[in-house]
N, C-alpha and C positions, 0 to 999 in steps of 0.2 A: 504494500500500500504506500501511493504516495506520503511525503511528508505534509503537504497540503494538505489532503483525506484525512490523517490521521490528529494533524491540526485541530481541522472541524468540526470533527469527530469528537474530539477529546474537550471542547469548548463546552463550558457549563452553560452556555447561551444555547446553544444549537439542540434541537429536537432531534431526533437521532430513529428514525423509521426503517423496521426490518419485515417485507415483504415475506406473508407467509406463500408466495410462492419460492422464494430461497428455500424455506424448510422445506416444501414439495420438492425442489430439485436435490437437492440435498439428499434426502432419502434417495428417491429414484436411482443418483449414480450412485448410492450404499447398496442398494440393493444388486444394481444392475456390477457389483463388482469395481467399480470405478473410481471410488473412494471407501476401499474396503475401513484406514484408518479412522472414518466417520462417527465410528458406530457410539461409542460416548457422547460425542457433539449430539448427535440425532438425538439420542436418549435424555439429554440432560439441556436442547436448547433453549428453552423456555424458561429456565432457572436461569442460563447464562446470561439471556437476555436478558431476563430483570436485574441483576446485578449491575449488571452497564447502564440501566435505565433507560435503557431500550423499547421504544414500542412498537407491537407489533403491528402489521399494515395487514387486517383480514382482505379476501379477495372476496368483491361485492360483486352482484350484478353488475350496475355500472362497468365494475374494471374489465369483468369477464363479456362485457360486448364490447367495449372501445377495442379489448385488444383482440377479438376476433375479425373487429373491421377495419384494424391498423394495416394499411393502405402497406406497399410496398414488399422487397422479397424475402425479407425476416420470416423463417421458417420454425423458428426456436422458439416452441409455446412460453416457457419461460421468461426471455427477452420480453414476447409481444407482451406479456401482464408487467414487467419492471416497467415500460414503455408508457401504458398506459397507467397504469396506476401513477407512475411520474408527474403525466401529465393532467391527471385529472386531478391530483393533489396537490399539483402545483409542487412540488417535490422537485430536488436534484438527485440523479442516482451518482452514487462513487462508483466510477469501473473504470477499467484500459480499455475496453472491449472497444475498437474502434466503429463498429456497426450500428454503436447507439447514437455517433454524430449525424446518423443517415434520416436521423428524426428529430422534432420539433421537441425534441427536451434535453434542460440542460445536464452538464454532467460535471463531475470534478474530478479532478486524476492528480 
């Protein structure tokens, strides 16, 4: 993580929104073998969260049609819900991932 990110992140000012589709993907590649050393994180996120003071982002209707009808060739169901829920919350996401400048929200790296 950037030192910016983690700046931001670490700011007593800043709200700090964790996307329960992260958890979704998260499991998924535990499952799918991919992040076999998961299995604690998975088991214990929700506690982790709170301690950070972290809140979580449920995935509402709202998000689950904006990002079904997020325009463009983003295939990555996960992205398309970071995407919108972003932008419907008016939200910044933290990522490298350069695919998320291909859309109307902003990001921090």
């Amino acid at each position: 993580m950037s030192a910016a990110a983690r700046n931001s992140i670490g700011a007593g000012s800043t709200r700090v929104l964790v996307s329960a589709a992260s958890g979704w993907e998260m499991a998924t590649k535990y499952r799918l073998g991919k992040m076999p050393e998961a299995q604690n994180l998975i088991q214990k996120l929700a506690q982790y969260l709170r301690k950070e003071r972290f809140e979580i982002l449920p995935m509402t209707l709202p998000h689950s049609l904006a990002a079904g009808l997020l325009p463009g060739p983003q295939r990555d169901p996960f992205d398309r819900m970071l995407i919108a829920q972003a932008r419907l919350e008016k939200a910044q996401l933290v990522t490298c991932d350069a695919v998320f400048k291909n859309y109307d929200v902003a990001v921090l790296w």
